[in-house]
Biopython code that builds the backbone (N, CA, C, O; Angstrom):
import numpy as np
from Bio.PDB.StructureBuilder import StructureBuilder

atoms = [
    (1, "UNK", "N", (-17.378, -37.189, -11.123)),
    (1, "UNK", "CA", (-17.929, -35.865, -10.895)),
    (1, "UNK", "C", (-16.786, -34.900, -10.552)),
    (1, "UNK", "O", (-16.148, -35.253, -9.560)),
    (2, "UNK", "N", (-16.436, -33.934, -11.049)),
    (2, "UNK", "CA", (-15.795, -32.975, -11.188)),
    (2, "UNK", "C", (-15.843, -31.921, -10.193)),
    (2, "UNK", "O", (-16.305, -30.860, -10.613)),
    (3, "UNK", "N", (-15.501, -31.947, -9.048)),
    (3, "UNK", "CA", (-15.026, -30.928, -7.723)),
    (3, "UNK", "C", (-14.472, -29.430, -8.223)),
    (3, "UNK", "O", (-13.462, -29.402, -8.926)),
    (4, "UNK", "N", (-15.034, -28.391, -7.914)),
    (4, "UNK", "CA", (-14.636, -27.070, -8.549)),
    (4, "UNK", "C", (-14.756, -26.007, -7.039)),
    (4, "UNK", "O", (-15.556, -25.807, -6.124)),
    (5, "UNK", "N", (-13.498, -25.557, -7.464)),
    (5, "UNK", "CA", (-13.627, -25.113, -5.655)),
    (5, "UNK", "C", (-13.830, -23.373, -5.965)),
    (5, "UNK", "O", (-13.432, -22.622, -6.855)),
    (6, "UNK", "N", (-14.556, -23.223, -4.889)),
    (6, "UNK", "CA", (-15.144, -21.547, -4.880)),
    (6, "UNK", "C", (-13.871, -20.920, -5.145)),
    (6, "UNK", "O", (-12.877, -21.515, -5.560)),
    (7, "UNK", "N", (-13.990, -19.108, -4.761)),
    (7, "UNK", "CA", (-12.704, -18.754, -5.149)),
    (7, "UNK", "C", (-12.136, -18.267, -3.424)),
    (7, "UNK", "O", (-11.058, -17.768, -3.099)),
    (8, "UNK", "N", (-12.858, -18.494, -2.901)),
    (8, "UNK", "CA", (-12.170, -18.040, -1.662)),
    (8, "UNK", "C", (-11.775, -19.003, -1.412)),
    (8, "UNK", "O", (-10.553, -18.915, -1.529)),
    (9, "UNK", "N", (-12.201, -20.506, -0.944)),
    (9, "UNK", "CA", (-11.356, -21.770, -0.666)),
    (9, "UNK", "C", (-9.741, -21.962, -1.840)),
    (9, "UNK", "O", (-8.644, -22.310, -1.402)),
    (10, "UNK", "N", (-9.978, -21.690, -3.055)),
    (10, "UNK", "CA", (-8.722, -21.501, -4.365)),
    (10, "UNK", "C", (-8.163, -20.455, -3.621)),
    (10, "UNK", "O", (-7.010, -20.800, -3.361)),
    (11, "UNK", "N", (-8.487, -18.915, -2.958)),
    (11, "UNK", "CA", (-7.238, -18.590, -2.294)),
    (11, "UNK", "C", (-6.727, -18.609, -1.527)),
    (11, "UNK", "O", (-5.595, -18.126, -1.506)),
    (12, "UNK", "N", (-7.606, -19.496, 0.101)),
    (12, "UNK", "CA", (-7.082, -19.888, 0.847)),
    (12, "UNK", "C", (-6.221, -20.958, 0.702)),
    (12, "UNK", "O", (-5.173, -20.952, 1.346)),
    (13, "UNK", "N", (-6.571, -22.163, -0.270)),
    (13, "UNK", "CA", (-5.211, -22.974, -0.682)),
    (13, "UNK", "C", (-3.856, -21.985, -0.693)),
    (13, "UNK", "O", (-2.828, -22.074, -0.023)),
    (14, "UNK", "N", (-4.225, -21.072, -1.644)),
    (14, "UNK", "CA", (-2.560, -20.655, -2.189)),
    (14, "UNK", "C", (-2.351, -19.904, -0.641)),
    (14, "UNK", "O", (-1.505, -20.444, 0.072)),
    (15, "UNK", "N", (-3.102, -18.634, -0.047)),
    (15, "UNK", "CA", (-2.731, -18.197, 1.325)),
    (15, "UNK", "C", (-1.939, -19.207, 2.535)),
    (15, "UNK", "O", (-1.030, -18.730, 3.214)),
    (16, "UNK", "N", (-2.233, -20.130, 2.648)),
    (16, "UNK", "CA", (-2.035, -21.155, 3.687)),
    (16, "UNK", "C", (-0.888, -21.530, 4.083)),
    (16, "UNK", "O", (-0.649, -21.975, 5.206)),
    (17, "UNK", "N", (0.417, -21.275, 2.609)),
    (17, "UNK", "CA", (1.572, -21.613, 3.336)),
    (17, "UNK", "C", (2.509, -20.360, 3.390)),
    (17, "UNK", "O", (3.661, -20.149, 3.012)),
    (18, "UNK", "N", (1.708, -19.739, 3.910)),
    (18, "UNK", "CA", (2.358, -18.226, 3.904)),
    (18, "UNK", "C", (2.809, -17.935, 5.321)),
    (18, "UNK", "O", (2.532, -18.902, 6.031)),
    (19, "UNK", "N", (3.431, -16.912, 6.032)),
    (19, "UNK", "CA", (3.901, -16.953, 6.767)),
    (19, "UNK", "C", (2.680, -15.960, 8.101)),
    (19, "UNK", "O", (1.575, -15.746, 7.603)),
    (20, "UNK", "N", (2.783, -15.616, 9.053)),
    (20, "UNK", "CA", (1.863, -14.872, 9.555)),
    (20, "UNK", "C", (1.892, -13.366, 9.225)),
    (20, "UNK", "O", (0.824, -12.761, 9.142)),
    (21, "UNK", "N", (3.316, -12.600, 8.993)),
    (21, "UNK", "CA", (3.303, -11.437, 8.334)),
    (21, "UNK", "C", (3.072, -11.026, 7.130)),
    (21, "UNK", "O", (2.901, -9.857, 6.785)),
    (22, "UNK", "N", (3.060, -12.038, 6.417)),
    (22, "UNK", "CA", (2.595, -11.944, 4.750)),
    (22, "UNK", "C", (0.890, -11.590, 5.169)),
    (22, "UNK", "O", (0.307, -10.506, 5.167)),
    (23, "UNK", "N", (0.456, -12.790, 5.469)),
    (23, "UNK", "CA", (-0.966, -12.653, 5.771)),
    (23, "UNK", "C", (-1.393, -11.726, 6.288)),
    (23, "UNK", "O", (-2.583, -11.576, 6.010)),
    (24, "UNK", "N", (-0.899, -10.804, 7.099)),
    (24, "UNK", "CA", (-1.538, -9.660, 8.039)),
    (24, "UNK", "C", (-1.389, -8.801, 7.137)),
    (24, "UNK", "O", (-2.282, -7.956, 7.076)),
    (25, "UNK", "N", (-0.157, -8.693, 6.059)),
    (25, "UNK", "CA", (0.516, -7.623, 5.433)),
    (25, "UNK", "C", (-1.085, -7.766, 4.345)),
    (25, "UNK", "O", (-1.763, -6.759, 4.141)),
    (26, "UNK", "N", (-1.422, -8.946, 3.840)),
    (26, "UNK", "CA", (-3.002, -9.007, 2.826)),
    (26, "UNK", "C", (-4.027, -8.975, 3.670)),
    (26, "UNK", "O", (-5.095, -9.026, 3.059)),
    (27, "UNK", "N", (-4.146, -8.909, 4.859)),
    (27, "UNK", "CA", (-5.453, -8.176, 5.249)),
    (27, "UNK", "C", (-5.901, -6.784, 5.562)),
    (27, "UNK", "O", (-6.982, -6.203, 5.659)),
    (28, "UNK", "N", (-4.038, -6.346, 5.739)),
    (28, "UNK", "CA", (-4.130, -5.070, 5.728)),
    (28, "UNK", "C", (-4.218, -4.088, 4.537)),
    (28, "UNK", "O", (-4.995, -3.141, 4.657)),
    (29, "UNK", "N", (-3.509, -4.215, 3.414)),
    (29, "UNK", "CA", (-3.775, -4.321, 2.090)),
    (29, "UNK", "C", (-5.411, -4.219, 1.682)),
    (29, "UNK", "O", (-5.818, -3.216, 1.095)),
    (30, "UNK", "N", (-6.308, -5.311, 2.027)),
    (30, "UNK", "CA", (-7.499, -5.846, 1.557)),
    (30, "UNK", "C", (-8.483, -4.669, 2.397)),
    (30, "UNK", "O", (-9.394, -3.933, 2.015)),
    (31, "UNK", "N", (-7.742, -4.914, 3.872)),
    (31, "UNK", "CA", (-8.811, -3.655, 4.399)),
    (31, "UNK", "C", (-8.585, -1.868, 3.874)),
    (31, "UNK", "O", (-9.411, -0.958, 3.951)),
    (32, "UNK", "N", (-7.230, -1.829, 3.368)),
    (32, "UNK", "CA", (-7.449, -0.610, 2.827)),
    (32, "UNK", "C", (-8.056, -0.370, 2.021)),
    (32, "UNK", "O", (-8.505, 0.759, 1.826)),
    (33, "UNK", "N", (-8.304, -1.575, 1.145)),
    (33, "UNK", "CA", (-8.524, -1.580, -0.760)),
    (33, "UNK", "C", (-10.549, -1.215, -0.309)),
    (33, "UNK", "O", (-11.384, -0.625, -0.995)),
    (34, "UNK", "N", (-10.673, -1.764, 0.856)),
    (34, "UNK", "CA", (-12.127, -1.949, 0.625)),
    (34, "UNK", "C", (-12.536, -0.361, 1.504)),
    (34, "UNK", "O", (-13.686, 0.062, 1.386)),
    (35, "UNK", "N", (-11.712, 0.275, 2.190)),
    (35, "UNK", "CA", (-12.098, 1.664, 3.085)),
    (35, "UNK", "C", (-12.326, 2.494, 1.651)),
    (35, "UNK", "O", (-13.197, 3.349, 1.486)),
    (36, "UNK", "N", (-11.228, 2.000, 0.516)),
    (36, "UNK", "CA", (-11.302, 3.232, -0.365)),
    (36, "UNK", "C", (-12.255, 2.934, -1.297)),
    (36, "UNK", "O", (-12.420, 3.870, -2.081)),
    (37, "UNK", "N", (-12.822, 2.151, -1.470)),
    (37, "UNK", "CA", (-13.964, 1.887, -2.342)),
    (37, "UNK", "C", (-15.175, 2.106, -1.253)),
    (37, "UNK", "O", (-16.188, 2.127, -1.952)),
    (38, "UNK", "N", (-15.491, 2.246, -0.140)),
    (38, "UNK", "CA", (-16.659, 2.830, 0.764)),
    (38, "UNK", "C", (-16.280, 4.130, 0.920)),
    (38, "UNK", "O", (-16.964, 4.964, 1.515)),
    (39, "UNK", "N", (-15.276, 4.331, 0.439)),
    (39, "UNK", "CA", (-15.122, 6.327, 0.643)),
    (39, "UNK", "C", (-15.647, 6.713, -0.417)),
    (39, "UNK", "O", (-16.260, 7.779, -0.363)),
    (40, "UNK", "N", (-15.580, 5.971, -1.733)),
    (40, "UNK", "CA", (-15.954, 6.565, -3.049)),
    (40, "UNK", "C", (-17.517, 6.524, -3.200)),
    (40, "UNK", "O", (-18.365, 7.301, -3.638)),
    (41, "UNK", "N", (-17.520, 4.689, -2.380)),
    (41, "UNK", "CA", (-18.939, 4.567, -2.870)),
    (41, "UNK", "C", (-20.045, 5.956, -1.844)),
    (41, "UNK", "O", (-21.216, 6.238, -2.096)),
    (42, "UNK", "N", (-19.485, 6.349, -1.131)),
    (42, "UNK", "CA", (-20.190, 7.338, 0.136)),
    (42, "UNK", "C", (-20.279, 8.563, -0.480)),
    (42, "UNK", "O", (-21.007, 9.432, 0.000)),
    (43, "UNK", "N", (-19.584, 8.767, -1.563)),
    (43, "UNK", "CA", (-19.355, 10.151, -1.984)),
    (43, "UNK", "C", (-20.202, 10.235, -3.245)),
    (43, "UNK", "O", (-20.740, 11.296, -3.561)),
    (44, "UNK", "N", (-20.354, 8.865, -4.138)),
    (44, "UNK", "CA", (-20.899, 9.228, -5.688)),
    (44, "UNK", "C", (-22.108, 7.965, -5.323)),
    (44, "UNK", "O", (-22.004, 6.876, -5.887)),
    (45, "UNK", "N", (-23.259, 8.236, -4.322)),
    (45, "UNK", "CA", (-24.216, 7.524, -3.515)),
    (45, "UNK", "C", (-24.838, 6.805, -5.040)),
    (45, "UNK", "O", (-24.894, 5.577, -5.100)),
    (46, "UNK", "N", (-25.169, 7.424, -5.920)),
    (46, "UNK", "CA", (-26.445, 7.275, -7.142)),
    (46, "UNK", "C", (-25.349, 8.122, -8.644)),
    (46, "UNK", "O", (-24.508, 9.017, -8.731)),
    (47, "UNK", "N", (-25.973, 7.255, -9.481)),
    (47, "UNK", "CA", (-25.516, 7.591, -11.037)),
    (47, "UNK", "C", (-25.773, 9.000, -10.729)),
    (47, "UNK", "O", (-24.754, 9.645, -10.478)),
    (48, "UNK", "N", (-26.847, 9.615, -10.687)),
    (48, "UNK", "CA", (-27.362, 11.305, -10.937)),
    (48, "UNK", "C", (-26.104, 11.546, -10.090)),
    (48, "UNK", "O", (-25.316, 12.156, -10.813)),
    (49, "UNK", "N", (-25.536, 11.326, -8.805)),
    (49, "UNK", "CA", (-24.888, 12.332, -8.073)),
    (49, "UNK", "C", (-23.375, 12.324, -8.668)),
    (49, "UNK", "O", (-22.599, 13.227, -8.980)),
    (50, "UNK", "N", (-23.311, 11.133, -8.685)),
    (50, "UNK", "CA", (-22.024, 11.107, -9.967)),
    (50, "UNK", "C", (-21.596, 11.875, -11.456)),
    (50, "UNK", "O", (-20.602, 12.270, -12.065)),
    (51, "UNK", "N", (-22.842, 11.800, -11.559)),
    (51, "UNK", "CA", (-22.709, 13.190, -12.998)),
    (51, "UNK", "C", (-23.320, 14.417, -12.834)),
    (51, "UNK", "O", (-23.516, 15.238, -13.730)),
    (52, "UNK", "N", (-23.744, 14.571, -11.157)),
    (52, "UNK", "CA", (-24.230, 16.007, -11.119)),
    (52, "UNK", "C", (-22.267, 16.334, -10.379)),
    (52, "UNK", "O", (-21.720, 17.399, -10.667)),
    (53, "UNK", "N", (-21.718, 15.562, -9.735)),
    (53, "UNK", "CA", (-20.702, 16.210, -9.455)),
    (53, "UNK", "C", (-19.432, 16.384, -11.225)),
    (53, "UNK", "O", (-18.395, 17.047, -11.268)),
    (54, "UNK", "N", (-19.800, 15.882, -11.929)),
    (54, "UNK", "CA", (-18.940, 16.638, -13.126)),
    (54, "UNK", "C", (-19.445, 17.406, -13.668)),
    (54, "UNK", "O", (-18.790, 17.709, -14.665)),
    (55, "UNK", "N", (-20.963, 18.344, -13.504)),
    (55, "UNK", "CA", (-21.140, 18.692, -13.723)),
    (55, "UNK", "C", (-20.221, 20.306, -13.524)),
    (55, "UNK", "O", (-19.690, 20.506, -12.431)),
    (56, "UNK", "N", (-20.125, 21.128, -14.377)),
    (56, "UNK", "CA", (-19.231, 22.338, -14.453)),
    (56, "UNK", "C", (-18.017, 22.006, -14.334)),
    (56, "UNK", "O", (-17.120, 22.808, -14.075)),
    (57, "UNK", "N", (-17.837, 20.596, -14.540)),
    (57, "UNK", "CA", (-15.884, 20.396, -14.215)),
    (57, "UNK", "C", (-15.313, 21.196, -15.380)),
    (57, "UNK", "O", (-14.156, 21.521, -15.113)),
    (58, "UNK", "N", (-15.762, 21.689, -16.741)),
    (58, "UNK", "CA", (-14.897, 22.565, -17.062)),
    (58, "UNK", "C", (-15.384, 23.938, -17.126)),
    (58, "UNK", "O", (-16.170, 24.082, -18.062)),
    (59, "UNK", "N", (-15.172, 25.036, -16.416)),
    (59, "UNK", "CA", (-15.862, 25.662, -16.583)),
    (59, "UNK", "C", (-14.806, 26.693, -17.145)),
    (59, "UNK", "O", (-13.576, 26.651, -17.115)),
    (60, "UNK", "N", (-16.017, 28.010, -17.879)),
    (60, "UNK", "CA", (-14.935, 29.201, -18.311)),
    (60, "UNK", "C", (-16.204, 30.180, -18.606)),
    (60, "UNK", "O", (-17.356, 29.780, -18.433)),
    (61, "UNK", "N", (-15.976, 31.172, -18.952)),
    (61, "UNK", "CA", (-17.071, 32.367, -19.422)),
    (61, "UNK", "C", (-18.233, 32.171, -20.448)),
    (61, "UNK", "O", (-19.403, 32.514, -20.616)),
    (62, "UNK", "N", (-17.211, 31.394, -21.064)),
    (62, "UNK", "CA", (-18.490, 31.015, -22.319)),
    (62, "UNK", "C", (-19.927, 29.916, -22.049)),
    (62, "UNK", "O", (-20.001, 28.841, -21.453)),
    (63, "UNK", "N", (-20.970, 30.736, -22.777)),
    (63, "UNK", "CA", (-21.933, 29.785, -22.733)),
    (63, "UNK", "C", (-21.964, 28.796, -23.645)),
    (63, "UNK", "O", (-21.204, 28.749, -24.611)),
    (64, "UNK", "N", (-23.059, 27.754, -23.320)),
    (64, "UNK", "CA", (-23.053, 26.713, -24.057)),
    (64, "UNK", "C", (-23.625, 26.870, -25.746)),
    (64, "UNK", "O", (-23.593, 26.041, -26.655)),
    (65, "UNK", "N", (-24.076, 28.100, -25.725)),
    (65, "UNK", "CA", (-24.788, 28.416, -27.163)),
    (65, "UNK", "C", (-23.376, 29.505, -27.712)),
    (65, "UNK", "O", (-23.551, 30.098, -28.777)),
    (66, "UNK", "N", (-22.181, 29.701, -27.046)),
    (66, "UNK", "CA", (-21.374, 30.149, -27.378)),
    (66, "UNK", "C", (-20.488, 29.251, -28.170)),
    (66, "UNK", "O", (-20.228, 29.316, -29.371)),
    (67, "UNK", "N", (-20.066, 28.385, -27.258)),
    (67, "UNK", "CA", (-19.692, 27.255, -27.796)),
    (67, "UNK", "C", (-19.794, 26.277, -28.910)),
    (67, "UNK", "O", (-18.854, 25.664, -29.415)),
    (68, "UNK", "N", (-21.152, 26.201, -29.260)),
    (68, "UNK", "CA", (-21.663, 25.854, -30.509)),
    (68, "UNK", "C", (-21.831, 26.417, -31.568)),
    (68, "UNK", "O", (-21.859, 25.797, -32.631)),
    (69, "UNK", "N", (-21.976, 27.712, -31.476)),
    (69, "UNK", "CA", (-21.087, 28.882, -32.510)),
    (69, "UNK", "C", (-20.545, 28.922, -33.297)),
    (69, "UNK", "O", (-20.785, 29.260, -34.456)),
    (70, "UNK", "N", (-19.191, 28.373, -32.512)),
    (70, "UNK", "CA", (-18.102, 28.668, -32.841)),
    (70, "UNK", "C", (-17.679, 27.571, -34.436)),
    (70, "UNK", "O", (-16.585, 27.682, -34.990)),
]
sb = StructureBuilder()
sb.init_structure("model")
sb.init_model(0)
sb.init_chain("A")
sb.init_seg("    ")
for serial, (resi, resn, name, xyz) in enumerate(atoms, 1):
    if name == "N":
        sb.init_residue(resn, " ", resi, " ")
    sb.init_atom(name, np.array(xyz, "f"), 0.0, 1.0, " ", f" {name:<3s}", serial, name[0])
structure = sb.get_structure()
C-alpha cells in the first residue's frame, strides 16, 4: 500500500532542517502573502463589486453610442 503524504507534512519534511531564522523569515513572508490577499479579498467582497469597481476605469467625454459610431 502506497503512503502519500499531504502537502503540509511534504513541506514540513523539507522545512525541518532549516535553521530558526529561515523559518521565521517563511512565516513572516506567509503572513504577509496572506494580509494581502484579505486586503484584496475585503475590497472586491462579490464578482458585481469587482466589476462595478472597473466600471468607468476609462473614462473620457465620449458616449458609448459615440463610440460605436465611429
Amino acid at each position: 500500500m502506497e503512503h502519500t503524504l499531504s502537502p503540509v507534512d511534504w513541506y514540513m519534511r523539507i522545512l525541518e532542517p532549516l535553521n530558526s531564522t529561515m523559518k521565521l523569515d517563511i512565516i513572516e513572508r506567509l503572513s504577509e502573502s496572506l494580509k494581502s490577499k484579505a486586503t484584496y479579498a475585503a475590497k472586491t467582497t462579490s464578482h458585481s463589486d469587482f466589476f462595478d469597481e472597473l466600471t468607468g476605469a476609462w473614462e473620457d467625454e465620449h458616449s458609448v453610442e459615440d463610440e460605436m459610431s465611429k
